[in-house]
C-alpha positions as CSV (number, residue, x, y, z in Angstrom):
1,X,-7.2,11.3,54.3
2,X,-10.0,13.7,53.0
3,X,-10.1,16.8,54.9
4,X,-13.4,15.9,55.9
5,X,-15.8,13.2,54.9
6,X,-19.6,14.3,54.9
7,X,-22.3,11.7,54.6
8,X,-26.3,12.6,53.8
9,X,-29.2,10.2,53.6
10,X,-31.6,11.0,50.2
11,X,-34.5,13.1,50.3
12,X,-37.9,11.2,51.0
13,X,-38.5,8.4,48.3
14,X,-42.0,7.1,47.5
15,X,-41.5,4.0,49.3
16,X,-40.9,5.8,52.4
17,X,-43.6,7.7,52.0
18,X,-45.8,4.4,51.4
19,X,-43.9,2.9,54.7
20,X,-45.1,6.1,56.6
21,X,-48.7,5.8,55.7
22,X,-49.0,2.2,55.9
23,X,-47.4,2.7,59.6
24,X,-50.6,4.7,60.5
25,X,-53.0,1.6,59.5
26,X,-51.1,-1.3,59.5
27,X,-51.4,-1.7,56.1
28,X,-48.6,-3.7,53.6
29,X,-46.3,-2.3,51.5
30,X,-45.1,-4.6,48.3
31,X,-44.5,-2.6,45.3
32,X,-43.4,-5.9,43.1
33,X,-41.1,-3.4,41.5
34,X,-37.2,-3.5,41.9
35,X,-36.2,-0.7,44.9
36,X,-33.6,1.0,43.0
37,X,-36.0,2.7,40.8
38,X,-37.9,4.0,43.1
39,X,-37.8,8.3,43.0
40,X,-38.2,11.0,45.2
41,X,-41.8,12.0,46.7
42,X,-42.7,16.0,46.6
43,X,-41.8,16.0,50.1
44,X,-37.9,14.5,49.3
45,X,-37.0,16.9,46.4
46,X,-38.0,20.0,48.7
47,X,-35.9,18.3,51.4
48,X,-33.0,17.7,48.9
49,X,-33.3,21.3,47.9
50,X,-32.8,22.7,51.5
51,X,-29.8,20.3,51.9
52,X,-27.7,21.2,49.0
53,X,-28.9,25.3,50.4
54,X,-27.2,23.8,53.5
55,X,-24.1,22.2,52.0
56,X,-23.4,25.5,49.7
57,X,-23.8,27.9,53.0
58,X,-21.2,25.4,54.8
59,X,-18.6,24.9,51.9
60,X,-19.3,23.0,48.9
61,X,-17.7,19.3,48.6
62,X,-15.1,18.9,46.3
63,X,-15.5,15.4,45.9
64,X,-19.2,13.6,45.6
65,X,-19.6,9.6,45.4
66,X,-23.7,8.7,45.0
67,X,-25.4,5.4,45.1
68,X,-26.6,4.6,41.8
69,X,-29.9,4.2,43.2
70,X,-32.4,6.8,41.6
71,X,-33.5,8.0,45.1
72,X,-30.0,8.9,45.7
73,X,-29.4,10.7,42.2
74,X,-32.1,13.1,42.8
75,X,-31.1,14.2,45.8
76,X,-28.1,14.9,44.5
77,X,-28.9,16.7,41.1
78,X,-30.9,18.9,43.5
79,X,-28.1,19.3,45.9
80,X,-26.1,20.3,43.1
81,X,-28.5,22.2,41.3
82,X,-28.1,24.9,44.9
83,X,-24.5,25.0,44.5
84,X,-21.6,27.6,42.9
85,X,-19.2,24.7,42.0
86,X,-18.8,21.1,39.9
87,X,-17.0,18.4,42.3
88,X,-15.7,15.4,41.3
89,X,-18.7,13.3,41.4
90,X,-18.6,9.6,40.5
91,X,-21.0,6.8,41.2
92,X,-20.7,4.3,43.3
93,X,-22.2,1.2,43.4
94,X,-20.9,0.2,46.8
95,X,-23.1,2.6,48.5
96,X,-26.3,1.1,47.3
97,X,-28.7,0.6,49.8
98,X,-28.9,-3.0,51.8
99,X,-29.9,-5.6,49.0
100,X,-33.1,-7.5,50.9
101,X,-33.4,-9.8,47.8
102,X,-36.4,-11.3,47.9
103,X,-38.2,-9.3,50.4
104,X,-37.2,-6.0,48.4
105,X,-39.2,-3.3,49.1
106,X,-41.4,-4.9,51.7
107,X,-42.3,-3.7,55.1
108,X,-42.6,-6.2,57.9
109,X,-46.4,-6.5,57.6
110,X,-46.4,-7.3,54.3
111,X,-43.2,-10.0,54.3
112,X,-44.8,-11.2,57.6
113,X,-48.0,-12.2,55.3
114,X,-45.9,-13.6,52.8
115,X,-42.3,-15.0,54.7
116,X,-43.7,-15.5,58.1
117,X,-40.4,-17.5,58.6
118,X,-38.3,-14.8,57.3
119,X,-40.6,-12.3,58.9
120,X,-39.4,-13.8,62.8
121,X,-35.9,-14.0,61.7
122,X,-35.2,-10.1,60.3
123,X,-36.9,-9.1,63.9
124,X,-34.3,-12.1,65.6
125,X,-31.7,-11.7,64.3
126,X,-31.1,-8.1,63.1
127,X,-28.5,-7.2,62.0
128,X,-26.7,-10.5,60.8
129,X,-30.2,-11.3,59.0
130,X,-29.8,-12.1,55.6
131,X,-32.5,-12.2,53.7
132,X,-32.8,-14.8,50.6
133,X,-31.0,-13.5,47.2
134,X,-30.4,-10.5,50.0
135,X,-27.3,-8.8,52.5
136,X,-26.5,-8.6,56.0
137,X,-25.6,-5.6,57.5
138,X,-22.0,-6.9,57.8
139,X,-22.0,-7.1,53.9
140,X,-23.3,-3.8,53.6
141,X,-20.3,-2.4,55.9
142,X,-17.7,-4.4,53.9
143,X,-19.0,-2.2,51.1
144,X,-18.5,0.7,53.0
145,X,-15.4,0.1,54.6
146,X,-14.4,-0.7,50.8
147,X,-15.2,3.1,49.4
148,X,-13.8,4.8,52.7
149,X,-10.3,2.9,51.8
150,X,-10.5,4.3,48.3
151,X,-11.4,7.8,49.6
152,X,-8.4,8.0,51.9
153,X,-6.0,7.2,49.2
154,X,-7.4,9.0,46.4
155,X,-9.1,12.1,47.9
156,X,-6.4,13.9,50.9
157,X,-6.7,16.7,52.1
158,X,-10.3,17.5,49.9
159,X,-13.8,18.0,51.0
160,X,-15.9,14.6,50.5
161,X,-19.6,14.3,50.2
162,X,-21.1,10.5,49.9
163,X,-24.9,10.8,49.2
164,X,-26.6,7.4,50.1
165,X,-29.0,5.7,52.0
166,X,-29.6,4.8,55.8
167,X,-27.8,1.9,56.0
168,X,-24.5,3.1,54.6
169,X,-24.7,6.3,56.7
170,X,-24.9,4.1,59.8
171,X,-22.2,1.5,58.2
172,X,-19.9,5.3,57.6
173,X,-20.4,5.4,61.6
174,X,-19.7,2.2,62.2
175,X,-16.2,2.4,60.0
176,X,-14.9,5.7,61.2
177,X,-15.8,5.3,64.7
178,X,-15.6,1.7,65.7
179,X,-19.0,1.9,66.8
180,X,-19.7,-1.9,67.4
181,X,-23.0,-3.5,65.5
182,X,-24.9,-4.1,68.6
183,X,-24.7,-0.8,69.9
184,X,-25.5,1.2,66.6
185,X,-29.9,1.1,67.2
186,X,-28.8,4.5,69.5
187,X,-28.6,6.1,66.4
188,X,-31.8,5.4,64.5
189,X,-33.6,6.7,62.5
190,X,-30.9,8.0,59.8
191,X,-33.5,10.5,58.9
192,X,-34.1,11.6,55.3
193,X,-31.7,14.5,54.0
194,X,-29.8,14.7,57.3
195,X,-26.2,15.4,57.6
196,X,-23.6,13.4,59.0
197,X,-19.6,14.7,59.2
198,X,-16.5,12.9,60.5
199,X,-12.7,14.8,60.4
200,X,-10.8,11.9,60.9
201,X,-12.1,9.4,63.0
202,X,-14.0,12.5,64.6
203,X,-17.4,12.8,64.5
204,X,-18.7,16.5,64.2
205,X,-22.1,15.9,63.8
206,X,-24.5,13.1,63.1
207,X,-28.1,12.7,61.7
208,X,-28.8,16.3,61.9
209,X,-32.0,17.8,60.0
210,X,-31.8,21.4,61.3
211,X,-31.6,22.9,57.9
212,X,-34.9,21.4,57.1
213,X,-37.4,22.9,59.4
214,X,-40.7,22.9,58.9
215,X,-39.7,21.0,55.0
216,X,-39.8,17.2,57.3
217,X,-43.9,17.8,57.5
């Protein structure tokens, strides 16, 4: 198996910084627009740019797998942008974010106003919830559990990086660690650009942002 396998959330995106806002006054979020386009705030690509300062200090991967998601992309062309060597890198569209279908993009305000129903069932029923045209989380760690297989055969011994979204990081725990569904809200938020590392089934560290300081403001 990979000598280690390190997984980091994206940088800030716009969304989240339109989730943060509307947190403050209630407001809803609904873009209309598909999620995977959505790019990096100010805030994110400064944040990407202290992880990949991070990564390069610690050892460089050898190996990188990225969502295709465009969120996840810039983080990484900033992470790599901060480092001495070209990994591997490959994406992978298995560690796109969770798929919410029709409710894409939404926060709970807004799909309360428009899928009330919906709305009482993503707060019910967590983490089986599927939304319509959407995933569950148990899809999203099928996907997961997936690309960890592939890394273990193809990548022994080497230095892994997967750069991705909150949802996979958490699935990563759940995978490596055995970490049952109902027991993973302990570990939230996955916060933006933190690092998460597993030797083995080991976990070294998980969500940590210390390399970002006073960059999370």
């Amino acid at each position: 198996m990979p000598s280690v396998i390190i997984a980091v959330r994206h940088g800030q995106s716009a969304s989240n910084a339109a989730f943060d806002e509307a947190a403050a006054t209630g407001a809803a979020v609904d873009p209309g627009e598909p999620d995977h386009g959505t790019p990096l705030s100010p805030l994110g690509r400064r944040q990407a740019t202290e992880l990949g300062r991070r990564l390069s200090a610690e050892g460089a991967p050898e190996v990188v797998r990225c969502s295709p998601y465009r969120r996840a992309v810039q983080t990484w062309e900033l992470i790599a942008a901060e480092l001495d060597v070209a990994p591997e890198f490959r994406l992978e569209a298995r560690l796109r974010d969770r798929e919410m279908g029709t409710l894409s993009g939404m926060n709970l305000t807004a799909i309360r106003e428009r899928f009330p129903e919906e709305a009482e069932a993503l707060v019910s029923r967590r983490y089986s919830y599927r939304a319509p045209e959407g995933e569950s989380i148990p899809d999203v760690a099928g996907r997961v559990r997936e690309v960890l297989a592939n890394l273990h055969a193809e990548c022994a011994g080497r230095r892994v990086l997967i750069v991705a979204h909150d949802a996979v990081v958490l699935m990563v725990k759940h995978v490596i660690e055995g970490v049952p569904l109902d027991s993973l809200d302990a570990f939230l938020p996955v916060r933006n650009a933190s690092v998460s590392a597993w030797r083995g089934t080991r976990p070294e560290i998980f969500n940590d942002v210390g390399h970002l300081g006073s960059v999370t403001f």
